[in-house]
C-alpha positions as CSV (number, residue, x, y, z in Angstrom):
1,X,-20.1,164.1,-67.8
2,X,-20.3,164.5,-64.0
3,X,-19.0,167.3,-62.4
4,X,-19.6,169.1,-65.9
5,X,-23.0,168.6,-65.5
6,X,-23.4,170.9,-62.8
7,X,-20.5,173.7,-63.7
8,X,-23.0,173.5,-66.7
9,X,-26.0,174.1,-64.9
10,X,-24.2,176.7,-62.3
11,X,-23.1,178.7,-65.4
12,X,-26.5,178.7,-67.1
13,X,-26.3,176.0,-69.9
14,X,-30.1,174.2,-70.2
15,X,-30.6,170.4,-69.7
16,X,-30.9,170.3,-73.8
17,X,-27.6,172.2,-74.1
18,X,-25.9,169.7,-72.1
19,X,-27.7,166.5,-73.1
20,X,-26.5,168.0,-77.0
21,X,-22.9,168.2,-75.3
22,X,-22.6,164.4,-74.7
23,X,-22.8,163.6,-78.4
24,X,-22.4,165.4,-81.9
25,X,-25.8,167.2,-81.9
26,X,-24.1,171.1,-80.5
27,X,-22.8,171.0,-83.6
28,X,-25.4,171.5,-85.5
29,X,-27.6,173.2,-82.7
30,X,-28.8,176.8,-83.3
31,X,-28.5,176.9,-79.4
32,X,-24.6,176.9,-79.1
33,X,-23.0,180.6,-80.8
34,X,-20.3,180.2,-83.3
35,X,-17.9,180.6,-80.4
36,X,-19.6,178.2,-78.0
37,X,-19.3,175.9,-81.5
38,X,-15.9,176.7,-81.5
39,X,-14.5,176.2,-77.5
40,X,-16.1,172.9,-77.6
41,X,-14.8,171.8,-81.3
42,X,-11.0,172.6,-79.5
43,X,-11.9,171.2,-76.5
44,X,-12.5,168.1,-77.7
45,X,-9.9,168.5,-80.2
46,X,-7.3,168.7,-77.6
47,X,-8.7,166.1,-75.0
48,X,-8.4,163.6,-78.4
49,X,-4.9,165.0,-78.8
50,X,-6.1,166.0,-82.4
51,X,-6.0,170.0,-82.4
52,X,-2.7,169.7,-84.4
53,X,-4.1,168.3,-87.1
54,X,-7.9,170.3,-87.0
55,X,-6.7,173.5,-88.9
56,X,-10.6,174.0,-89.0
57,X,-10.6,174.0,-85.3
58,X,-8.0,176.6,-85.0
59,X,-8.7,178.8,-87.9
60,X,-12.5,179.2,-86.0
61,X,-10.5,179.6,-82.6
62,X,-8.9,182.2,-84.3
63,X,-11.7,184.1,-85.7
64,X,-13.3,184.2,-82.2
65,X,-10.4,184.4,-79.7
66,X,-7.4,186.3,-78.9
67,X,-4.1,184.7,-79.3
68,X,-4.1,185.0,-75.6
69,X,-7.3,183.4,-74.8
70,X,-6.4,180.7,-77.2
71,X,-3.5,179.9,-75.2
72,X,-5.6,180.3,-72.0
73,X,-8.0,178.0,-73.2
74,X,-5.8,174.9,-74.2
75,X,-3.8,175.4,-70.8
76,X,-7.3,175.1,-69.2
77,X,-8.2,172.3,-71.3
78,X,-4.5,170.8,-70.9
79,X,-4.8,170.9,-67.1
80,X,-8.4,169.4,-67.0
81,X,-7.4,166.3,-68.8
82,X,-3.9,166.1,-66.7
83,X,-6.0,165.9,-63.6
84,X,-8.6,163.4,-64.8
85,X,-5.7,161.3,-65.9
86,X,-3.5,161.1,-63.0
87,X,-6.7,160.8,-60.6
88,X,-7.3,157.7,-63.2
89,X,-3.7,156.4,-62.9
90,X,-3.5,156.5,-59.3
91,X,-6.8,155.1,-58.6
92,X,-7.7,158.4,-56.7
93,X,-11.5,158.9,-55.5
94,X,-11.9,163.0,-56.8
95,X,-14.6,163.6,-53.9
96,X,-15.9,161.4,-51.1
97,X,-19.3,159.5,-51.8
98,X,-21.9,162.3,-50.8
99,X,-19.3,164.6,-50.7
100,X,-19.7,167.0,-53.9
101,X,-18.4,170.1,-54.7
102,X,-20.8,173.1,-54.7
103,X,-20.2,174.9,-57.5
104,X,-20.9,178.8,-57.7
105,X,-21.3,180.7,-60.9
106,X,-20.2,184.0,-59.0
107,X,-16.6,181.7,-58.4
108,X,-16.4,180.7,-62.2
109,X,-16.5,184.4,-63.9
């Protein structure tokens, strides 16, 4: 997970939340909210290029989420996995070794 790993921690998530994040146990986790639950169902829904087929998925995006923010959150999800993928492609090097990114919750809200 990487960089995730500490966006995670910078926005509050607990080591268990994100060790349940690397496999299938958030889904059944009382510590993830229906609309935690839900974000990272579509998330990984549209990373697997799946969503279209998941009406599950997007009937609980739905419930939770404005038509707005549902858009919002596939562009972000959209442009996440663009980047990763042309960085892959290209053979690009996202930070320098010892160079990381410190991320600051109050630049995330």
């Amino acid at each position: 997970m990487g960089h995730n790993v500490e966006l995670g921690r910078a926005l509050g998530l607990t080591g268990e939340q994100l060790g349940l994040l690397e496999g299938d146990g958030w889904k059944e986790s009382p510590l993830f909210s229906a609309r935690e639950k839900a974000v990272i169902r579509w998330a990984d829904e549209v990373t697997k290029l799946t969503a279209k087929g998941n009406d599950f998925a997007f009937e609980e995006m739905k419930k939770h989420f404005t038509t707005r923010q549902l858009v919002e959150l596939t562009f972000v999800c959209g442009m996440w996995n663009l980047s990763g993928r042309v960085a892959e492609a290209l053979h690009l090097v996202v930070e320098p070794p010892g160079g990381r990114i410190a991320f600051q919750a109050k630049d995330m809200r």
